[in-house]
Biopython code that builds the backbone (N, CA, C, O; Angstrom):
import numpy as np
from Bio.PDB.StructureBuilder import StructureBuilder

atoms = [
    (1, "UNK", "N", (5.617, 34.333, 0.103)),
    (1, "UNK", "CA", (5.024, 33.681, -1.054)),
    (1, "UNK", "C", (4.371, 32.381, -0.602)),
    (1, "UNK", "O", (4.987, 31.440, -0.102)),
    (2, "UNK", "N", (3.263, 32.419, -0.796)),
    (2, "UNK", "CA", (2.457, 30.949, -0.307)),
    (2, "UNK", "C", (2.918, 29.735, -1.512)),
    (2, "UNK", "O", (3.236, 29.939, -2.684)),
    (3, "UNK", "N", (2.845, 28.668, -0.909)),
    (3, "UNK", "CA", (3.313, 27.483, -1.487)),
    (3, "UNK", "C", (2.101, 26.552, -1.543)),
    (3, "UNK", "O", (1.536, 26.196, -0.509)),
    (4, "UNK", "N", (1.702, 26.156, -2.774)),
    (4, "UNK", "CA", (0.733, 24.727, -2.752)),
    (4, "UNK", "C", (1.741, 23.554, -2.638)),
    (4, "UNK", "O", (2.854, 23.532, -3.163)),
    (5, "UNK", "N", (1.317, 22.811, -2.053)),
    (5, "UNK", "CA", (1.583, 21.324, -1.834)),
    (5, "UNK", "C", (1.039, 20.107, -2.862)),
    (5, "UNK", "O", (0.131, 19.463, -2.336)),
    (6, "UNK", "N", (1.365, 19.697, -4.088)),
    (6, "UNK", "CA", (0.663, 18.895, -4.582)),
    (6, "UNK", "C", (0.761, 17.092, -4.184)),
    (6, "UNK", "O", (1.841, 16.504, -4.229)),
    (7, "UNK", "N", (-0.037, 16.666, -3.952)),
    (7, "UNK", "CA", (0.066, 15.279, -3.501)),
    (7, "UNK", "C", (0.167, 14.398, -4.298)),
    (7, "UNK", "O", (-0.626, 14.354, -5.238)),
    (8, "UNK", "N", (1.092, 13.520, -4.163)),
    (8, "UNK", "CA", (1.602, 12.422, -4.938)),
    (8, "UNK", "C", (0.431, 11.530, -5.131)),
    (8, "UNK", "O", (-0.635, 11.459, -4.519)),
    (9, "UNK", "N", (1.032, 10.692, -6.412)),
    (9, "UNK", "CA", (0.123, 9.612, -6.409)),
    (9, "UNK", "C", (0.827, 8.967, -5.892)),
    (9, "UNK", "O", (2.030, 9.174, -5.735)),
    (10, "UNK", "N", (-0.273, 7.382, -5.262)),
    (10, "UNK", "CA", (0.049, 6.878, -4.227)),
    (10, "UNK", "C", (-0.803, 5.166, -4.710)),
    (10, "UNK", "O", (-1.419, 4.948, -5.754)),
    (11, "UNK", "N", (-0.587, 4.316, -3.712)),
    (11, "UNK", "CA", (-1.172, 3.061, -4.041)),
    (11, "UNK", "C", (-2.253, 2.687, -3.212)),
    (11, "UNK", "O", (-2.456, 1.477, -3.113)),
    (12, "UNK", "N", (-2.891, 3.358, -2.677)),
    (12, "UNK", "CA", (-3.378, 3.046, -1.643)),
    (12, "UNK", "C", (-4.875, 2.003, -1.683)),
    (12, "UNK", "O", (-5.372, 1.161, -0.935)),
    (13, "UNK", "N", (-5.128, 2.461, -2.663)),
    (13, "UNK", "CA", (-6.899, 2.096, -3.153)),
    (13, "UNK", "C", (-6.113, 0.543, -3.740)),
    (13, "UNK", "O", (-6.582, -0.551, -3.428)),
    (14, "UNK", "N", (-4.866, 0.691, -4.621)),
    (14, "UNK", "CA", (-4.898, -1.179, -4.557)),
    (14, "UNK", "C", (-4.508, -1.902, -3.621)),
    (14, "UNK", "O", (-4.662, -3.120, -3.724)),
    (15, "UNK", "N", (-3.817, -1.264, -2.306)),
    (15, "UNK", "CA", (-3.281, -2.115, -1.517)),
    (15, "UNK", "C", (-4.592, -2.366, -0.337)),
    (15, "UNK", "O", (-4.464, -3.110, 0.635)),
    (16, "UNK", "N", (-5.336, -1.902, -0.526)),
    (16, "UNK", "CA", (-6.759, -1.867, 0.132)),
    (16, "UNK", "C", (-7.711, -3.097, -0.470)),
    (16, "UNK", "O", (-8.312, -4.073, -0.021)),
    (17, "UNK", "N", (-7.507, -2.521, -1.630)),
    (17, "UNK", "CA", (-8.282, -3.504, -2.709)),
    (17, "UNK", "C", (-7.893, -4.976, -2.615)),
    (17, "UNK", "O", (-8.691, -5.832, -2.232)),
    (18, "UNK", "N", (-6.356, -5.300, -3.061)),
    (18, "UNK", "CA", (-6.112, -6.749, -2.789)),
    (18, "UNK", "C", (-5.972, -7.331, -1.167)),
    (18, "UNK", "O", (-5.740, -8.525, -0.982)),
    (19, "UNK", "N", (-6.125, -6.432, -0.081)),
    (19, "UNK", "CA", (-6.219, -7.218, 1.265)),
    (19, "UNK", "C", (-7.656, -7.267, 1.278)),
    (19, "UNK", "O", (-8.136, -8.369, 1.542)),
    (20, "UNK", "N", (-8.454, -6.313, 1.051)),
    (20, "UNK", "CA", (-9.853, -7.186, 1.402)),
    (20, "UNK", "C", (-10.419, -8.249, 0.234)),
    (20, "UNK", "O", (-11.337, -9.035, 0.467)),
    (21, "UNK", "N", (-9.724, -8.152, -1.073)),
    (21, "UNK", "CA", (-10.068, -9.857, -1.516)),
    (21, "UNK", "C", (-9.244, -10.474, -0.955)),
    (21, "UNK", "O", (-9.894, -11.352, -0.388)),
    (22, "UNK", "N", (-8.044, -10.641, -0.678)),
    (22, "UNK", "CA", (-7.778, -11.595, 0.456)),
    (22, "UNK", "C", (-8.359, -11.816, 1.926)),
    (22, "UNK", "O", (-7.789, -12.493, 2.782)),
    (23, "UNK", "N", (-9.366, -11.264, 2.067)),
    (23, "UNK", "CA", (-10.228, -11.017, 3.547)),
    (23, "UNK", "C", (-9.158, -11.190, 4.449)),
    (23, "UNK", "O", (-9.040, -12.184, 5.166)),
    (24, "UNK", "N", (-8.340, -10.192, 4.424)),
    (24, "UNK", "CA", (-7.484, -10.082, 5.911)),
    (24, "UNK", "C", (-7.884, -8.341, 6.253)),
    (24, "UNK", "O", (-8.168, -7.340, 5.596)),
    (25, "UNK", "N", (-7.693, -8.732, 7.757)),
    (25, "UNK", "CA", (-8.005, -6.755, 8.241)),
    (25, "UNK", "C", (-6.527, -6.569, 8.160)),
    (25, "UNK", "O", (-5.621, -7.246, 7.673)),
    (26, "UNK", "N", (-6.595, -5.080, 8.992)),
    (26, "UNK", "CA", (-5.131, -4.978, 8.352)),
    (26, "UNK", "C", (-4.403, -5.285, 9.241)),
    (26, "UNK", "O", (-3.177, -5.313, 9.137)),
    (27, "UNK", "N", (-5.379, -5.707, 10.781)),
    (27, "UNK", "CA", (-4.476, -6.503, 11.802)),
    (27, "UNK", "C", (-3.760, -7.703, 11.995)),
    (27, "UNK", "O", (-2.822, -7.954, 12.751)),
    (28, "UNK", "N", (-4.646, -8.720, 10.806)),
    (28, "UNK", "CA", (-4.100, -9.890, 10.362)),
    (28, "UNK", "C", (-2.625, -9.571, 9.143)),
    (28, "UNK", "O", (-1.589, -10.235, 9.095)),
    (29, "UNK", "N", (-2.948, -8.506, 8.377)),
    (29, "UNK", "CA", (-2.008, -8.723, 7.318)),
    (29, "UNK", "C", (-0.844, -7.992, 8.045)),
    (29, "UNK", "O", (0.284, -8.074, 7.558)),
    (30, "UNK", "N", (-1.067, -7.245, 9.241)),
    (30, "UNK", "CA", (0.635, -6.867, 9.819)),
    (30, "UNK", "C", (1.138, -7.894, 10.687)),
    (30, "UNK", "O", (2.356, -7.997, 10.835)),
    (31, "UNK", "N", (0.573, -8.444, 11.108)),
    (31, "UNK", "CA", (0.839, -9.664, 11.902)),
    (31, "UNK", "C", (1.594, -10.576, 10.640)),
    (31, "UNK", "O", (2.663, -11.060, 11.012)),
    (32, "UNK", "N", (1.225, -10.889, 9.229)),
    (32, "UNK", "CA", (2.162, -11.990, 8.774)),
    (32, "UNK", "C", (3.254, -11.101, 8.077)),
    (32, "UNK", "O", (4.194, -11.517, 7.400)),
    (33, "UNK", "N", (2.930, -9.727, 8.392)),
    (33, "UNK", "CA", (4.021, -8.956, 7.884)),
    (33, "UNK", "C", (5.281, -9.007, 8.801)),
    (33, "UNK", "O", (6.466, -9.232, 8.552)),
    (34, "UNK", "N", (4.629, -8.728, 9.911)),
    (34, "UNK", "CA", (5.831, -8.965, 10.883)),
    (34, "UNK", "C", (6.489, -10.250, 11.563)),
    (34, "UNK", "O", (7.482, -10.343, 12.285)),
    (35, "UNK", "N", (5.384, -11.435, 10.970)),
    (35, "UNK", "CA", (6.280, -12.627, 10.846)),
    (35, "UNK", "C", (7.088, -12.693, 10.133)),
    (35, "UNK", "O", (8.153, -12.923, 10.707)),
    (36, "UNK", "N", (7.218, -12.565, 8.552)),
    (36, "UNK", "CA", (8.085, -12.491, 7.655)),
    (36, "UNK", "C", (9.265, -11.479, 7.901)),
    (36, "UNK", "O", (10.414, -11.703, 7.520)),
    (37, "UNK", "N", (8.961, -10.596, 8.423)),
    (37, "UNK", "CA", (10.254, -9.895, 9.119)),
    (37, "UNK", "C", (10.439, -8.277, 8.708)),
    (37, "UNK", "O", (11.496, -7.664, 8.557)),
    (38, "UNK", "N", (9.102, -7.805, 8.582)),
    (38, "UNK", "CA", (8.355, -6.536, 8.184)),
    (38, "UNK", "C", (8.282, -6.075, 9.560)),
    (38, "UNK", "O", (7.546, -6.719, 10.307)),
    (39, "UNK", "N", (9.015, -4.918, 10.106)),
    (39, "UNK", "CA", (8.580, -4.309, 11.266)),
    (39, "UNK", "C", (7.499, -2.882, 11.268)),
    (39, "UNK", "O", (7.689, -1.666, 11.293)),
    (40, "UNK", "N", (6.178, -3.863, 11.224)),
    (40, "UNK", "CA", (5.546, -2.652, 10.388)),
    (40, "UNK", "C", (3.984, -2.630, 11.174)),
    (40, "UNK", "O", (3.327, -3.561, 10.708)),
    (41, "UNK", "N", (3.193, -1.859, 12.214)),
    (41, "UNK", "CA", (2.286, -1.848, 12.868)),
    (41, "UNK", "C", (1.247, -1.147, 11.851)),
    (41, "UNK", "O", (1.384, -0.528, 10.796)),
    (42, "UNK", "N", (-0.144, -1.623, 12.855)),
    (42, "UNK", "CA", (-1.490, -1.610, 11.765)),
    (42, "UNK", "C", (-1.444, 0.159, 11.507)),
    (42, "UNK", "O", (-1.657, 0.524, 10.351)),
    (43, "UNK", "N", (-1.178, 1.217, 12.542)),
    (43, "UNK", "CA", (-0.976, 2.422, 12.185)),
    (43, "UNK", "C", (-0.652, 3.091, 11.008)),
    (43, "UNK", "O", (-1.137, 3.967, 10.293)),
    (44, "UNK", "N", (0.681, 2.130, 11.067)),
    (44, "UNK", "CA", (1.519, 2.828, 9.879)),
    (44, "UNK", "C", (0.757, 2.157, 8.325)),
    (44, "UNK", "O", (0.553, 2.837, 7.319)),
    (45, "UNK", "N", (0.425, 0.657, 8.478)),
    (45, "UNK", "CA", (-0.016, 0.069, 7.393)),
    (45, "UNK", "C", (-1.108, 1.137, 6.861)),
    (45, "UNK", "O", (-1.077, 1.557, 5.704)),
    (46, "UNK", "N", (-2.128, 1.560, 7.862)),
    (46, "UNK", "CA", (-3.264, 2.143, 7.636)),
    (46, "UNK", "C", (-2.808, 3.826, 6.831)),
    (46, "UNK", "O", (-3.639, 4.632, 6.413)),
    (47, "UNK", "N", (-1.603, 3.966, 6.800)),
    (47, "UNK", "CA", (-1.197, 5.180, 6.230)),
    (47, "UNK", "C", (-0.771, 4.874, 4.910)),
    (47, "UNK", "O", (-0.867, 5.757, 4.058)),
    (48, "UNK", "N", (-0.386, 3.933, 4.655)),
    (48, "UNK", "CA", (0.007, 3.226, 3.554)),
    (48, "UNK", "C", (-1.172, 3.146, 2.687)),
    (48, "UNK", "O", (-0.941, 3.363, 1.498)),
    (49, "UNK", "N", (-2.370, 2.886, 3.009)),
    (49, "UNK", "CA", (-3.623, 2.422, 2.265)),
    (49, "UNK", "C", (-4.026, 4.182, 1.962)),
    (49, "UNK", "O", (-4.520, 4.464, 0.871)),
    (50, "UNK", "N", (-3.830, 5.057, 2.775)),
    (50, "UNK", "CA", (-4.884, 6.398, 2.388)),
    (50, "UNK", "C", (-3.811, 7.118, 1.791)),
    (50, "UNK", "O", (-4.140, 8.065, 1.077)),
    (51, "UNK", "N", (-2.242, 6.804, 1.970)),
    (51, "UNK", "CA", (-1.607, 7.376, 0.787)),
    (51, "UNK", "C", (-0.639, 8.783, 1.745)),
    (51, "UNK", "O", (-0.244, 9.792, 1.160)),
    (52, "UNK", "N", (-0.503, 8.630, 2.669)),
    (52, "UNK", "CA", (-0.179, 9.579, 4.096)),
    (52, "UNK", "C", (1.164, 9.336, 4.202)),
    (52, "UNK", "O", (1.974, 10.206, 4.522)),
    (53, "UNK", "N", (1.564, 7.704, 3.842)),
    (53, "UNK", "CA", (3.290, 7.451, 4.052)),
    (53, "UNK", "C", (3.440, 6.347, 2.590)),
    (53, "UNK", "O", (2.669, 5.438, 2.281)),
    (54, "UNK", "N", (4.613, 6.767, 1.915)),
    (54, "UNK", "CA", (5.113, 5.416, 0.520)),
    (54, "UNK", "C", (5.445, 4.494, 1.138)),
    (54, "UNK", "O", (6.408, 4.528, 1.904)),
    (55, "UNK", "N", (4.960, 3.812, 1.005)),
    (55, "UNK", "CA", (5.415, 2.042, 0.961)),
    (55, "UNK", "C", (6.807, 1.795, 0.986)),
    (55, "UNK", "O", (7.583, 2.299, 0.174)),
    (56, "UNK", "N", (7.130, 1.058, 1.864)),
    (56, "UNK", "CA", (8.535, 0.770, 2.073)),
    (56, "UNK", "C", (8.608, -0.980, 0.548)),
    (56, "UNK", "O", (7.827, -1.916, 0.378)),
    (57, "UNK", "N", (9.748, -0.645, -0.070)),
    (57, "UNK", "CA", (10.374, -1.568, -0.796)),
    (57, "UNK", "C", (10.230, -2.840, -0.611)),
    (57, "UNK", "O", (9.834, -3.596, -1.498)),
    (58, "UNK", "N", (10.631, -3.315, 0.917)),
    (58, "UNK", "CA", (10.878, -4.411, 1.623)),
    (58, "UNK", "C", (9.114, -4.605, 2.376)),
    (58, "UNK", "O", (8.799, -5.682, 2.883)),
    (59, "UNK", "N", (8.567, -3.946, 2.353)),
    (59, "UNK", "CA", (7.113, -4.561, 2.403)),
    (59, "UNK", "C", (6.097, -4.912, 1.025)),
    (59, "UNK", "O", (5.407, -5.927, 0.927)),
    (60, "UNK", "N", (6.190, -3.859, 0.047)),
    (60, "UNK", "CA", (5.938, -4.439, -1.363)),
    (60, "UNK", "C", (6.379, -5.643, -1.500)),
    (60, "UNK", "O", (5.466, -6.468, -1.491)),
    (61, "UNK", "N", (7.757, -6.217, -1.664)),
    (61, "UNK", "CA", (8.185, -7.385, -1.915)),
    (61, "UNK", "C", (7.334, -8.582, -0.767)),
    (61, "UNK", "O", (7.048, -9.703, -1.187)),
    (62, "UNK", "N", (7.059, -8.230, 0.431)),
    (62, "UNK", "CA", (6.431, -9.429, 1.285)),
    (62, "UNK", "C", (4.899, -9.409, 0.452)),
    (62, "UNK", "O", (4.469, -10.499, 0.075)),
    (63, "UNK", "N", (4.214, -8.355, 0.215)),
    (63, "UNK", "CA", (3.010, -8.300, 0.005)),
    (63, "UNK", "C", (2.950, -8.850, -1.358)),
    (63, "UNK", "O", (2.040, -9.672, -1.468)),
    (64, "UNK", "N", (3.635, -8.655, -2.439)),
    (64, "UNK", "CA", (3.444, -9.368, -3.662)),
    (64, "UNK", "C", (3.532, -11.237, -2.900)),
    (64, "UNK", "O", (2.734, -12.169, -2.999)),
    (65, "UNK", "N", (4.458, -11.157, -2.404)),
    (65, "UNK", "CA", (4.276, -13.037, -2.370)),
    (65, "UNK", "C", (2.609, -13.313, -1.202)),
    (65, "UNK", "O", (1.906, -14.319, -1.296)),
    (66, "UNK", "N", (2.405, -12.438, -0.461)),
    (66, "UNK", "CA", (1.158, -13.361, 0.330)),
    (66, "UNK", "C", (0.136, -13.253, -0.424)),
    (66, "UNK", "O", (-0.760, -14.089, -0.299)),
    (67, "UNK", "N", (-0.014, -11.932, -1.637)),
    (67, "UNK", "CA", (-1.220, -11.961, -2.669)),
    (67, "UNK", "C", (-0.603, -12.920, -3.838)),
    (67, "UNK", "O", (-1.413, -13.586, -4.483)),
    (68, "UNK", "N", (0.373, -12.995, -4.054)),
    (68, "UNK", "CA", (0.531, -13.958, -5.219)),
    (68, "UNK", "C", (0.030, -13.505, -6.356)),
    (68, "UNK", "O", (-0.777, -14.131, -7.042)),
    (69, "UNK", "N", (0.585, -12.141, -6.674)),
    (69, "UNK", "CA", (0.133, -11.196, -7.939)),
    (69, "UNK", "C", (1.784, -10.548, -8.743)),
    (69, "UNK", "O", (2.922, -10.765, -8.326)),
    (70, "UNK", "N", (1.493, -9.966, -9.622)),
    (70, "UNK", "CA", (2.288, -9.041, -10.121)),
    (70, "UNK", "C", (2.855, -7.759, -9.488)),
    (70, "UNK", "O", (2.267, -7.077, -8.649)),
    (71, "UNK", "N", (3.910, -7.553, -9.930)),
    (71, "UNK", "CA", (4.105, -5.901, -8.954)),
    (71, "UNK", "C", (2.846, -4.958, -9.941)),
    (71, "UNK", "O", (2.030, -4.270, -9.327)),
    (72, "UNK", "N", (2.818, -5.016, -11.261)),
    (72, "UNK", "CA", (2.072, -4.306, -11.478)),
    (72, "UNK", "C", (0.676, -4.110, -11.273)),
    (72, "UNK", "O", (0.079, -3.156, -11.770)),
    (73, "UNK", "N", (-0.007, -5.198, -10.377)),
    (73, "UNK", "CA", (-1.136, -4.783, -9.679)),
    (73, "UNK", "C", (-0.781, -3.633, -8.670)),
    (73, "UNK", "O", (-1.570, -2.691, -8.599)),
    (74, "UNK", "N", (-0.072, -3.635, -8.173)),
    (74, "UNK", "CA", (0.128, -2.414, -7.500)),
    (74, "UNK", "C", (-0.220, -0.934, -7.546)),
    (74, "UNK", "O", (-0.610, -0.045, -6.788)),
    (75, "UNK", "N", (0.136, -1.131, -8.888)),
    (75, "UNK", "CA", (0.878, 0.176, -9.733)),
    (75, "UNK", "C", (-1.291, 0.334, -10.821)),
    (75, "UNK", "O", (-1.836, 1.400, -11.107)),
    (76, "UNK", "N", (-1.737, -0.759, -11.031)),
    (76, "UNK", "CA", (-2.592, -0.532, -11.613)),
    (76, "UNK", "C", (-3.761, 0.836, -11.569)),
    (76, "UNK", "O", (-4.523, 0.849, -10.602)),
    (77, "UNK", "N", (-3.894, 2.020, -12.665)),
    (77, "UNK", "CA", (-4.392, 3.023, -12.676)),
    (77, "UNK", "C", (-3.218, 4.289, -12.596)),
    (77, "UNK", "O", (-3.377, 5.139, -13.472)),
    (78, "UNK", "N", (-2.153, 4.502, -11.732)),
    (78, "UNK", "CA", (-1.737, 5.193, -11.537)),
    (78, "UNK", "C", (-1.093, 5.841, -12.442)),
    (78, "UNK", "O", (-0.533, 6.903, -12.169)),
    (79, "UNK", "N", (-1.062, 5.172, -13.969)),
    (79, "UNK", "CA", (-0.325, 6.175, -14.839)),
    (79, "UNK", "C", (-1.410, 7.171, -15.585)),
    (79, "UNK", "O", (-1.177, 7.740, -16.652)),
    (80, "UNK", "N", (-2.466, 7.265, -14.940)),
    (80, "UNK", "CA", (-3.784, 8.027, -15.808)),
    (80, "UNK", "C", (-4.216, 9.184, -15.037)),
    (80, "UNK", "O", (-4.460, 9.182, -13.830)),
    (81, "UNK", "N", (-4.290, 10.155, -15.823)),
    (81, "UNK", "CA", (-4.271, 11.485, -15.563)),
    (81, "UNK", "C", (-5.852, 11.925, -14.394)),
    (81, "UNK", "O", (-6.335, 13.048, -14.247)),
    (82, "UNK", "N", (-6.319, 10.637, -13.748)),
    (82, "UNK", "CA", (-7.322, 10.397, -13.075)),
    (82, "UNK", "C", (-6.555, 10.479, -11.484)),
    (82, "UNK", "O", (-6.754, 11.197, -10.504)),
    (83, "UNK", "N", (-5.608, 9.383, -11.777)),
    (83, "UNK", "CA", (-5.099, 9.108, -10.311)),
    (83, "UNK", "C", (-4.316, 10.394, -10.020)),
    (83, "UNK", "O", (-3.907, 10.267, -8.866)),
    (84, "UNK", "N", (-3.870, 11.697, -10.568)),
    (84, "UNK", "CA", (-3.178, 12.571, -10.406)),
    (84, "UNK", "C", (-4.445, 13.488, -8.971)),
    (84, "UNK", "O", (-5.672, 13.520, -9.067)),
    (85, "UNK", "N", (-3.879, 13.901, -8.186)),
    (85, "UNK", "CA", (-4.887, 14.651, -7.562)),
    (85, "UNK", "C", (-4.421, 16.307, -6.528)),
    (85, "UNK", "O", (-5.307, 16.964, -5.982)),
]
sb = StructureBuilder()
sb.init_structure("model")
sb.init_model(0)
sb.init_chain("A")
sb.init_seg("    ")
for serial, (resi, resn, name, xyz) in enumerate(atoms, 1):
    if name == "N":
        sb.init_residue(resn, " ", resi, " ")
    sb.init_atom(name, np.array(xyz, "f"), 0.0, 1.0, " ", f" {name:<3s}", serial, name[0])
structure = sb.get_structure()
């Protein structure tokens, strides 16, 4: 019996979105990630943005304080039958 795979929604388009208005690449923003104490390389970040790996807990929480936003920017769009894919 063949199996479809449906893909989660994911955050990727805002966590993309608020690092380039913060004009950091994503080599700068793992670098203050992993100052703060995020053991987290541009690889994996870059999987994070296209939606390939969920976001670890403990990096959400660093990334809300260097954007200085809401958690629910995060989350913005994803409850609409758009972001489903």
């Amino acid at each position: 019996m063949e199996q479809k795979l449906r893909r989660d929604r994911h955050m990727g388009a805002n966590l993309r979105s608020l690092r380039k208005a913060a004009k950091l690449s994503q080599e700068k923003l793992c670098a203050e990630l992993q100052r703060r104490g995020c053991d987290i390389g541009r690889t994996t970040y870059e999987k994070y943005e296209t939606g390939e790996l969920n976001i670890r807990i403990s990096v959400l929480i660093e990334l809300k304080k260097i954007y200085d936003c809401s958690y629910d920017r995060f989350f913005e769009g994803l409850d609409s039958s758009e972001a489903e894919q």
